[in-house]
C-alpha positions in Angstrom: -26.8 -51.1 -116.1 -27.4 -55.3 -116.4 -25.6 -55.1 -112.7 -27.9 -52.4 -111.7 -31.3 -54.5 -113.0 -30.2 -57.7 -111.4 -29.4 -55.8 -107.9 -33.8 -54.1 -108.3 -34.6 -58.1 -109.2 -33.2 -59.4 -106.3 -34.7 -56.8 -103.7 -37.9 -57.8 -105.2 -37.7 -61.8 -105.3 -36.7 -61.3 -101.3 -39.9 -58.5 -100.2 -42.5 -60.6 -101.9 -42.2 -63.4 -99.2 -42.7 -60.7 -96.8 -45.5 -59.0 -98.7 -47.0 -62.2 -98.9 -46.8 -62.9 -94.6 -48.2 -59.3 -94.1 -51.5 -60.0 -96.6 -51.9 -63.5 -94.4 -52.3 -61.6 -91.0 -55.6 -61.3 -90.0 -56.3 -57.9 -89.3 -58.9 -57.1 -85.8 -60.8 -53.9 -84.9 -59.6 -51.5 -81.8 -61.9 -51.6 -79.0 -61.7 -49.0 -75.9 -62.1 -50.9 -72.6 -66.2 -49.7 -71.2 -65.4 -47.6 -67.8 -65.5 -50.0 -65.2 -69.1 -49.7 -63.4 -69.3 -48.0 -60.2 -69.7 -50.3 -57.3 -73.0 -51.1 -56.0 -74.2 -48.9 -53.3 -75.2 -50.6 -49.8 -77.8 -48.8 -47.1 -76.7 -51.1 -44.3 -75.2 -49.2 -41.4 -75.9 -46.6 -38.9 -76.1 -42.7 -39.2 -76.4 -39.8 -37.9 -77.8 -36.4 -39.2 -80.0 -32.8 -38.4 -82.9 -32.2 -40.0 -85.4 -28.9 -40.0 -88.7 -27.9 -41.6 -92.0 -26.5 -41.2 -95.7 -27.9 -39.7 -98.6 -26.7 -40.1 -102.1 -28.4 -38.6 -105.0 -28.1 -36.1 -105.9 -27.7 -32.8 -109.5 -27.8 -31.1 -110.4 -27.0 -27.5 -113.2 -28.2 -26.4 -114.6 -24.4 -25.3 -113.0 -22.2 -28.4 -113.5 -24.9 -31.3 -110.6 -25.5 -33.7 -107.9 -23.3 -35.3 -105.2 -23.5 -37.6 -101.7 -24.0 -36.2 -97.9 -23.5 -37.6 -94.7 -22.9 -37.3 -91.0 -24.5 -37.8 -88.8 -27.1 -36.2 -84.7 -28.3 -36.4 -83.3 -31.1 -34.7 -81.1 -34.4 -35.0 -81.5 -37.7 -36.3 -79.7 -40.8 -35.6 -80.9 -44.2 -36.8 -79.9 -47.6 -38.3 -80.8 -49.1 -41.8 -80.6 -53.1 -43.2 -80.6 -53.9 -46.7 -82.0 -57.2 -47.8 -81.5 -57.1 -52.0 -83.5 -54.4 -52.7 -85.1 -53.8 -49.6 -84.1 -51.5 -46.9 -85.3 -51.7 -43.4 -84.6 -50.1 -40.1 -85.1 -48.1 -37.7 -84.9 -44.0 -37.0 -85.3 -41.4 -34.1 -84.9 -37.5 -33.9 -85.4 -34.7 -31.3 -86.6 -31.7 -32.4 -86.5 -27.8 -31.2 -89.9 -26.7 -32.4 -92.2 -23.2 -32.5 -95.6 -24.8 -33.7 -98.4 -22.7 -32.4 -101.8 -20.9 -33.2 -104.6 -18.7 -31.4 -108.2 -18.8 -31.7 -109.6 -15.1 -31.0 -112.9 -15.7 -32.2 -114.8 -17.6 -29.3 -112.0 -17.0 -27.2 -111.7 -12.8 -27.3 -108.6 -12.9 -25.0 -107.1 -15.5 -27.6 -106.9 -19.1 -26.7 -103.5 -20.7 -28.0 -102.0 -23.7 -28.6 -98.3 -24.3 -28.7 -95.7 -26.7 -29.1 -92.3 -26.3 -28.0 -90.6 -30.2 -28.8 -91.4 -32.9 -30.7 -90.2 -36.6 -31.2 -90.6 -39.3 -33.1 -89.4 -43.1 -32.9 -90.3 -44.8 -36.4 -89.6 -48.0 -38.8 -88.7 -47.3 -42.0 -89.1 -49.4 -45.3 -87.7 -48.7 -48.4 -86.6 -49.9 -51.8 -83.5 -48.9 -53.2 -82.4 -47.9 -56.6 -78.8 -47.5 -56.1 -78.2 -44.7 -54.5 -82.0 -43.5 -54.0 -83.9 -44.6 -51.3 -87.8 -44.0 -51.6 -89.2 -44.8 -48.1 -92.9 -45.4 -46.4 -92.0 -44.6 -42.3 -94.1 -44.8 -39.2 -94.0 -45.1 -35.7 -95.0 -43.3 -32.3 -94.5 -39.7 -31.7 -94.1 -37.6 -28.4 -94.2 -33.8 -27.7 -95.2 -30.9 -25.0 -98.7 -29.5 -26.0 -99.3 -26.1 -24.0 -102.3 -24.6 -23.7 -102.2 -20.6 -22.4 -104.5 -17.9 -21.7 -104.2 -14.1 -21.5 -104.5 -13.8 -17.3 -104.8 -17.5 -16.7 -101.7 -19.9 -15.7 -102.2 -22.2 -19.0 -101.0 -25.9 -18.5 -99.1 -28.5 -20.4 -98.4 -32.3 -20.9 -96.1 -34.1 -22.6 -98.3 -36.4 -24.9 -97.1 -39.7 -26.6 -99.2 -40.1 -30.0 -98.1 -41.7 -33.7 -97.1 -40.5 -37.0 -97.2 -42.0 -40.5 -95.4 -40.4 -43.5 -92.8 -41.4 -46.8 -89.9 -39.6 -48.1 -86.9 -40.4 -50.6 -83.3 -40.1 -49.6 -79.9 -40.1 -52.0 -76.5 -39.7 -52.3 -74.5 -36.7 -52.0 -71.2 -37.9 -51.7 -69.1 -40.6 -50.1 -70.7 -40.9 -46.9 -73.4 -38.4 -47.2 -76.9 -38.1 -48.2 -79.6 -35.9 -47.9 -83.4 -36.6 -47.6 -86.7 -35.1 -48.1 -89.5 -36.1 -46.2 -93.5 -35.9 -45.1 -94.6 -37.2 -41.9 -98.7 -36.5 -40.1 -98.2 -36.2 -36.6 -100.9 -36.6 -34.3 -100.2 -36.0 -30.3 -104.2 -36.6 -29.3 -104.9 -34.4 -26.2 -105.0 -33.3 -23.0 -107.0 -32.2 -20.1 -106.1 -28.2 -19.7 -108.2 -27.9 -15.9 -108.9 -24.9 -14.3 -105.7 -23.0 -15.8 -107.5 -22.1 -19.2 -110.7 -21.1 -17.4 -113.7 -22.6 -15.5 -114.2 -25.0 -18.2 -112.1 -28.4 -18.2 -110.9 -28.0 -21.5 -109.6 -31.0 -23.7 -107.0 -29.5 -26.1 -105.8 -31.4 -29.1 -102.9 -31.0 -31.0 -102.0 -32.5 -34.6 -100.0 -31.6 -37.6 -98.2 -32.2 -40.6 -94.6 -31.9 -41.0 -92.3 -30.9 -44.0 -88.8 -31.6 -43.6 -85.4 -31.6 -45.2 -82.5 -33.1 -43.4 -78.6 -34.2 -44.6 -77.2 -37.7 -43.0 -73.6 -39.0 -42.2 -73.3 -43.0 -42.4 -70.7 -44.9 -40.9 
């Protein structure tokens, strides 16, 4: 038993050093790493997209007065952006199929239309970005084939350069894609119809406003 009570004293005279060097550690919180943030999202570069939407607007002939038109439009877009901080400028074109039309019946009983079978537009675009939205104020010139037709008369057309003005906010989809909407006025002034909407020399005017959607690649 006196063996047995020296052995327990003498495990205890050696753990209380050790006791004693645990209590003197300094003990620190756990912190979990934050997610590293993701990288910052650049606009510079070129891309190319399709785009489609809706117009809907006016036309006037100087004989039948004016009368709504409307109709829908797809095409491609290719164009280049520069980003300066925050700011993004550059530069943007698209080519579009497009159905926009109307008929006036009411002066014109046979029914006087107005149609528009392309439409371009060559604009500069300035935005400000907030990572990976774009909000954007555009503008530039426009170009498109105005038609003017008549029940039993031969009609005539020109291709008319003119400007348009709009804004529209673009973002990321993923990777290299984005996807924009976007409002642009387009106004094509007008034309000189002649003899081929009747025996008076008809000035025909064409402008509208244009709704579109379209998805972008960048490279």
């Amino acid at each position: 038993m006196k063996r047995l009570c020296i052995a327990l004293a003498g495990l205890l005279v050696m753990a209380a050093p050790a006791a004693a060097a645990d209590l003197g550690q300094p003990s620190y919180p756990y912190y979990k790493a934050p997610p590293a943030p993701l990288p910052v999202y650049s606009w510079t570069g070129f891309y190319l997209g399709v785009n489609g939407g809706g117009g809907f607007g006016r036309s006037a002939w100087d004989s039948a007065g004016g009368f709504d038109i409307s109709g829908g439009l797809v095409g491609g877009t290719a164009g280049y952006n520069y980003q300066i901080g925050r700011a993004v400028i550059g530069v943007e074109g698209d080519i579009d199929w497009a159905d926009i039309n109307g008929t006036n019946t009411s002066v014109c009983a046979a029914g006087c239309k107005t149609s528009d079978s392309w439409l371009s537009t060559v604009r500069g675009r300035v935005g400000y970005s907030v990572d990976r939205f774009l909000p954007y104020i555009t503008g530039g010139a426009a170009f498109g084939d105005i038609r003017a037709s008549s029940p039993g008369l031969a009609g005539n057309s020109a291709t008319n350069a003119g400007w348009t003005i709009g804004a529209g906010i673009e973002g990321v989809i993923a990777g290299p894609w984005t996807a924009k909407l976007e409002y642009l006025y387009v106004d094509l002034g007008n034309f000189n119809c002649g003899l081929g909407c009747g025996p008076a020399i008809d000035n025909v005017s064409f402008h509208t406003n244009l709704l579109r959607a379209g998805v972008n690649y960048r490279f």
